[in-house]
C-alpha positions as CSV (number, residue, x, y, z in Angstrom):
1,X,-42.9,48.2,77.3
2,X,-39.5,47.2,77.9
3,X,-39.4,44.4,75.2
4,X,-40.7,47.3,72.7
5,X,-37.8,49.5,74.2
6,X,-35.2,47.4,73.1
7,X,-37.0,46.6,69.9
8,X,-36.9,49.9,68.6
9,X,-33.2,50.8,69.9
10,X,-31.7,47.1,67.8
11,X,-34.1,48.2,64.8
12,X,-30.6,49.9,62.8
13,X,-29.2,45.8,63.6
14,X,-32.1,43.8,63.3
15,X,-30.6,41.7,60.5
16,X,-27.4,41.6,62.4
17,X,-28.8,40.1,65.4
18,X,-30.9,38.1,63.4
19,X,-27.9,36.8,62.0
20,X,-26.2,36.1,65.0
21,X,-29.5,34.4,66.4
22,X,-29.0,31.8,63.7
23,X,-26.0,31.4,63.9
24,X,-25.8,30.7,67.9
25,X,-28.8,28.2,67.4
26,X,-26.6,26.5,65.2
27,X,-23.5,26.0,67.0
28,X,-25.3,24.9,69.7
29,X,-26.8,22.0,68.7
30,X,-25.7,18.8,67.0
31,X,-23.4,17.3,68.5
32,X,-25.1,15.5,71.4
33,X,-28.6,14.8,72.3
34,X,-28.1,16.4,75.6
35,X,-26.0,19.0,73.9
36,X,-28.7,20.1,72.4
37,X,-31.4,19.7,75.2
38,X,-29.3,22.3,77.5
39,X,-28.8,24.7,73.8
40,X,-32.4,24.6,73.4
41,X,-32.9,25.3,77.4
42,X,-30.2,28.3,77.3
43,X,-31.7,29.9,74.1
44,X,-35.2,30.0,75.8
45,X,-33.9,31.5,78.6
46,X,-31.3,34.0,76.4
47,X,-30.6,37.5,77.5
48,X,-30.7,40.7,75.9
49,X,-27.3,40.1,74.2
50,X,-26.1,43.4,75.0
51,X,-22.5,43.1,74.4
52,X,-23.2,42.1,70.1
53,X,-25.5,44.7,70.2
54,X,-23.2,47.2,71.3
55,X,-20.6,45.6,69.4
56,X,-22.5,46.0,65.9
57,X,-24.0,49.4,66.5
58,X,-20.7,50.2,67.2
59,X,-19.1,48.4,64.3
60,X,-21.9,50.0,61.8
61,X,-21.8,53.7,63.5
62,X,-17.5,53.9,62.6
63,X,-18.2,51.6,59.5
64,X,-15.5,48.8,61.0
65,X,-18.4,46.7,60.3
66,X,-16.7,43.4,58.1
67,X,-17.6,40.1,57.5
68,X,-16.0,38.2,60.3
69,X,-18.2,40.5,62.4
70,X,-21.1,38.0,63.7
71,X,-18.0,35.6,64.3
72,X,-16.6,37.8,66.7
73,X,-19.6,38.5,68.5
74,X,-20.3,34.9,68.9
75,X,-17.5,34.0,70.5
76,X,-17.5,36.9,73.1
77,X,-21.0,35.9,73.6
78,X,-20.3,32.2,73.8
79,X,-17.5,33.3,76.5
80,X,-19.7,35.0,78.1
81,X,-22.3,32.1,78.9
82,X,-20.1,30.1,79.6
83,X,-18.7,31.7,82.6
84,X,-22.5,32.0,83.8
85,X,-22.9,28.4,83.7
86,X,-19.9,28.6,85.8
87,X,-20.8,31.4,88.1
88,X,-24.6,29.5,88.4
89,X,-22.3,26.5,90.4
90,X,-20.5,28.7,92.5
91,X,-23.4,30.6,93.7
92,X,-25.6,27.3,93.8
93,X,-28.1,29.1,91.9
94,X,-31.7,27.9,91.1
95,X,-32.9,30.3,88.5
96,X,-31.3,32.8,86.4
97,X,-33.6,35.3,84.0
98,X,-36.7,33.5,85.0
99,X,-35.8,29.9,83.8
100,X,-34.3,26.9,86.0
101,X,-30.1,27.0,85.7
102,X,-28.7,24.1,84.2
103,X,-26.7,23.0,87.2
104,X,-30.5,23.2,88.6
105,X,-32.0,21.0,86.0
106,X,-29.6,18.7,85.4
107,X,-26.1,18.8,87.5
108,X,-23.7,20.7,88.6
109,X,-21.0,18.7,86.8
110,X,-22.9,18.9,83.3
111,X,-23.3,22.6,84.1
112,X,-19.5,22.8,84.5
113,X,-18.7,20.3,81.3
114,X,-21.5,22.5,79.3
115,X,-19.2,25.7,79.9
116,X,-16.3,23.8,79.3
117,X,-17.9,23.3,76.2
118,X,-19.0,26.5,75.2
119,X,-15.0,27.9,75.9
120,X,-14.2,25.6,73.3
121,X,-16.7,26.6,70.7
122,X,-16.1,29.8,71.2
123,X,-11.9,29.3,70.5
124,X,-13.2,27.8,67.4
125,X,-15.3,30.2,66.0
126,X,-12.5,32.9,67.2
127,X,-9.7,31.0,65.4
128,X,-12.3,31.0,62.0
129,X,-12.0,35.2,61.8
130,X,-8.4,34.8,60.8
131,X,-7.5,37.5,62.9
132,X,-4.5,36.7,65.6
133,X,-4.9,39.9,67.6
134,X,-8.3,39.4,67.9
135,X,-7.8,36.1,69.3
136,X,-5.0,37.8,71.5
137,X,-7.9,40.3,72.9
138,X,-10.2,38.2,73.6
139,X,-7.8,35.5,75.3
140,X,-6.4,38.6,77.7
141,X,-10.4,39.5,78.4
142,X,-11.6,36.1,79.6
143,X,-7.7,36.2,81.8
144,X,-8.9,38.9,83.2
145,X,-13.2,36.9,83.9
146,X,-11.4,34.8,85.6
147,X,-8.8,37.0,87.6
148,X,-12.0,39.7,88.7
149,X,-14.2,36.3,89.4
150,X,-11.7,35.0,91.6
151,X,-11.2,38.4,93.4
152,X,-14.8,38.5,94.3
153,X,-14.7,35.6,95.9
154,X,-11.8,36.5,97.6
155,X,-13.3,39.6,98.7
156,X,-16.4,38.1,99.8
157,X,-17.8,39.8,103.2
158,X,-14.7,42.0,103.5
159,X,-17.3,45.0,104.6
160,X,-13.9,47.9,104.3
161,X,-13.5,47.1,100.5
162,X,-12.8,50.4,98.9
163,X,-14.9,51.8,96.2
164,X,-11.1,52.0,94.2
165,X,-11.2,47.7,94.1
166,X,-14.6,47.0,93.7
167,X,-14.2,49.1,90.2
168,X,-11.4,46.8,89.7
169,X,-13.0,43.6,90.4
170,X,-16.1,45.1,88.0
171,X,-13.7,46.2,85.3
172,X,-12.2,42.6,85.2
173,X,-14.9,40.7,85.7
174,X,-17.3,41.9,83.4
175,X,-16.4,45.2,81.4
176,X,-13.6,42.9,80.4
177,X,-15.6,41.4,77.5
178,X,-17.9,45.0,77.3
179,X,-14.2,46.4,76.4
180,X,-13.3,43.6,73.8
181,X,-16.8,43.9,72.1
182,X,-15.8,47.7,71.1
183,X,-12.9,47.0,70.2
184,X,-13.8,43.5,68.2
185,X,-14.9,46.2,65.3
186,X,-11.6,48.6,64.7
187,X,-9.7,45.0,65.0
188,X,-10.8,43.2,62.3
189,X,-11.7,46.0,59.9
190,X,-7.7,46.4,60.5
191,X,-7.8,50.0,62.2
192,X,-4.8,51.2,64.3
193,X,-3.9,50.7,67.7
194,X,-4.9,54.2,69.2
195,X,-8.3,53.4,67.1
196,X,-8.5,50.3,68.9
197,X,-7.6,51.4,72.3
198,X,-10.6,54.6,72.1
199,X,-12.9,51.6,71.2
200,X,-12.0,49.5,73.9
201,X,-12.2,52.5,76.7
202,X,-15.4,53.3,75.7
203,X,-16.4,49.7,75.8
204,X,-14.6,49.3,79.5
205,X,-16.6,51.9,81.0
206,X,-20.0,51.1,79.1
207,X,-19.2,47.4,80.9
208,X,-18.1,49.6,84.5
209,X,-21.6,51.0,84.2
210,X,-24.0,48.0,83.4
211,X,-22.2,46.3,86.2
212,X,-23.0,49.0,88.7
213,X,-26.4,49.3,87.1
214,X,-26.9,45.4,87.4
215,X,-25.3,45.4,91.1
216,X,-28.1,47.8,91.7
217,X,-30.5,45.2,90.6
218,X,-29.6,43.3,93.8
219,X,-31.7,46.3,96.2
220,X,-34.5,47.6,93.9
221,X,-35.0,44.8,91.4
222,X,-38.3,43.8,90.6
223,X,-38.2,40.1,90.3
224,X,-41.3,39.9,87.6
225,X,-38.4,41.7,85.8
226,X,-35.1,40.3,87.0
227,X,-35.6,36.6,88.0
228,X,-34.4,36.6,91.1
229,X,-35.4,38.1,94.8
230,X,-34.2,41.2,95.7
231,X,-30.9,41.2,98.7
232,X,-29.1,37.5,97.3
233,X,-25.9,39.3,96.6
234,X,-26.1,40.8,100.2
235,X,-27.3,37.8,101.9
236,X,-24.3,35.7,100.4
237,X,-22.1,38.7,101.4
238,X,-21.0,40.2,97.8
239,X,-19.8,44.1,98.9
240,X,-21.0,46.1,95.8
241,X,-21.0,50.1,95.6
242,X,-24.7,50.9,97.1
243,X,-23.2,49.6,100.2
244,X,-19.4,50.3,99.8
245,X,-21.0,54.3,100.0
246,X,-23.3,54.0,102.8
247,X,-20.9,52.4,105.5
248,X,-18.5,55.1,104.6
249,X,-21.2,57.6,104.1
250,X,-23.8,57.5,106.5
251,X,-24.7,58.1,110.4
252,X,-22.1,56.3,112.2
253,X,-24.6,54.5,114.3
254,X,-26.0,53.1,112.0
255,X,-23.2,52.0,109.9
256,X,-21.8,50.1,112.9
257,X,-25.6,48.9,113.4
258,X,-25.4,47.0,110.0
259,X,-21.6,46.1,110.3
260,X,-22.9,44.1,113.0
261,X,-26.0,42.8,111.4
262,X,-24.0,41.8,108.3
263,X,-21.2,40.0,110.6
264,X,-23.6,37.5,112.1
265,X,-25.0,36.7,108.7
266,X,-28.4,38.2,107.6
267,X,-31.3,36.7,106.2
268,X,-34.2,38.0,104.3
269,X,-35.7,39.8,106.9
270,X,-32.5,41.3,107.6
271,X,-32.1,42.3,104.2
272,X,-34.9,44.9,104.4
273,X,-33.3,46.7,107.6
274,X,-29.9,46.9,105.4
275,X,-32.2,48.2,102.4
276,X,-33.8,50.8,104.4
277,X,-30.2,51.7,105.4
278,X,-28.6,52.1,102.1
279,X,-31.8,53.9,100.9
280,X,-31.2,56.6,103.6
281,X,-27.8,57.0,103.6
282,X,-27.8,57.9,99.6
283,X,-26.3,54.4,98.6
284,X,-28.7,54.2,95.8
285,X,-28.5,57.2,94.3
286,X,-24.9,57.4,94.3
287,X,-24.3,54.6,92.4
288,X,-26.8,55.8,90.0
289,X,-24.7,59.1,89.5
290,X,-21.7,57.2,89.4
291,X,-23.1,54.1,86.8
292,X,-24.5,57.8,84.9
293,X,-21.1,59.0,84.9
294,X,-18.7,56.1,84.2
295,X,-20.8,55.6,81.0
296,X,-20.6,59.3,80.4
297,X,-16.5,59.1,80.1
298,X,-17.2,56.6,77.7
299,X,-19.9,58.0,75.0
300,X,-17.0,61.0,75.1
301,X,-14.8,58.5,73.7
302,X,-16.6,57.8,70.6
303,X,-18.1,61.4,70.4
304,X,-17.5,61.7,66.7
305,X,-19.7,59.2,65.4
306,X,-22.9,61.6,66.8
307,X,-23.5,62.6,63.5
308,X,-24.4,58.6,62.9
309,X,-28.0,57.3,62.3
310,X,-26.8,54.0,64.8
311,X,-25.1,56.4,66.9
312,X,-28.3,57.4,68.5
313,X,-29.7,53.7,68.8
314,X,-25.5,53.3,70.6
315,X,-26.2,55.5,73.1
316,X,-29.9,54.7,73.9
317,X,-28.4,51.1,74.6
318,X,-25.8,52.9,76.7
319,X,-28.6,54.7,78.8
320,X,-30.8,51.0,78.7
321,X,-28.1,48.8,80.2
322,X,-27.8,51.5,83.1
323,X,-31.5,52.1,83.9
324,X,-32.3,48.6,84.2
325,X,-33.8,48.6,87.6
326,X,-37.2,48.1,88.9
């Protein structure tokens, strides 16, 4: 149901993403034999590419659509994979979207060299559009990767993080390259810089917003659906909004209760006492609202391409990145 969901909303860019299918299978294999056992291990285990189909229904609704186009897209995308072959290291982790990690199935270091590697194809493929200021965007969006990446883990277990920074640390790590996929379009079709800048805000909140919606993942995922168990991000102490808003919204009792549980390090079973908590003090909901909300500010942004046949296909991506649970 899902898989026909997403079918039907990429129909307006099926030859687009069919396009940049072929041409990611491509640069990712070739020039190594093991190169191109890990390619053909990370295209099984591919994602929804959300950020180039954003980026072309985008492109296609305001007609910045151009040639360079797929290029762009790749390397955002090619960015962006790389810096989860990275994160899959730091978080040790086993499995991510249903499939082994590479730093699982092979090593950590040919995890880390295989991202390495990806950076640099994606520099490549960015330097081919011709276009400097794109190459200037997306240089200041992965900065910024790597500056809300590092504030995560600075933040780790800090239980009186303010809802304020963990937008922060969510815009920078991840609506970071949601912002430079909207804007990818007005740049290389050679619009102006307010044009640019409306792109990019819609694209920044859009990102704000599948990040909250994905965070959300972490309490009412359903791992036939997600990959992973339920409560990791909690267990390993990443503060994310569900619980930013319960310890500052619900019974005092209880919030000390689970300060306390969360100081002397929970496990599994301690996840479900925290999830029963969040659930009751609103946690849940409230980052619903707020993920509903966030992307709101954005679609107003880009409000006058509603007229658009892909406009409609835009914003029922919108409303699929930030529904993604269960």
């Amino acid at each position: 149901m899902e898989k026909d969901k997403l079918k039907t909303l990429l129909k307006p860019v099926e030859s687009d993403m069919s396009a940049f299918d072929s041409r990611l299978g491509s640069i990712l294999t070739g020039d190594s034999p093991l190169i191109s056992s890990i390619a053909e291990h990370l295209m099984r285990g591919r994602g929804k590419h959300i950020r180039p189909a954003i980026l072309f229904l985008s492109s296609r609704a305001a007609e910045h659509f151009t040639d360079q186009t797929i290029n762009g897209s790749l390397a955002i995308e090619l960015i962006h994979t790389a810096t989860l072959l990275h994160d899959d290291v730091v978080d040790d982790a086993d499995i991510r979207r249903g499939i082994e990690t590479v730093n699982f199935k092979w090593t950590n270091l040919i995890s880390v060299l295989m991202g390495d590697y990806l950076f640099a194809k994606a520099f490549r493929v960015m330097v081919a559009t011709g276009s400097i200021e794109l190459v200037d965007a997306i240089s200041r969006a992965t900065e910024r990767v790597s500056i809300g990446e590092l504030r995560q883990v600075e933040e780790t277990s800090n239980f009186d993080l303010s809802e304020e920074e963990y937008l922060k640390i969510i815009a920078d790590k991840t609506a970071s390259l949601f912002s430079v996929s909207c804007a990818a379009g007005p740049i290389l079709s050679g619009q102006n810089a307010k044009i640019r800048d409306r792109y990019a805000f819609f694209g920044e909140k859009i990102g704000v917003a599948f990040q909250i919606a994905d965070d959300l993942l972490d309490f009412v995922g359903d791992v036939r659906t997600t990959g992973k168990e339920p409560g990791n991000d909690v267990v390993n102490g990443k503060v994310t909004l569900p619980l930013i808003y319960s310890l500052r919204h619900g019974e005092t009792s209880r919030s000390r209760e689970t300060l306390d549980l969360l100081g002397n390090g929970i496990n599994k079973e301690g996840f479900q006492k925290i999830l029963k908590y969040v659930i009751e003090s609103g946690g849940i909901d409230y980052a619903y609202r707020r993920a509903a909300e966030i992307a709101q500010e954005g679609l107003a942004a880009v409000d006058g391409l509603s007229k658009s046949g892909y406009y409609a296909s835009l914003r029922g991506m919108v409303d699929y990145s930030i529904s993604r649970a269960g």
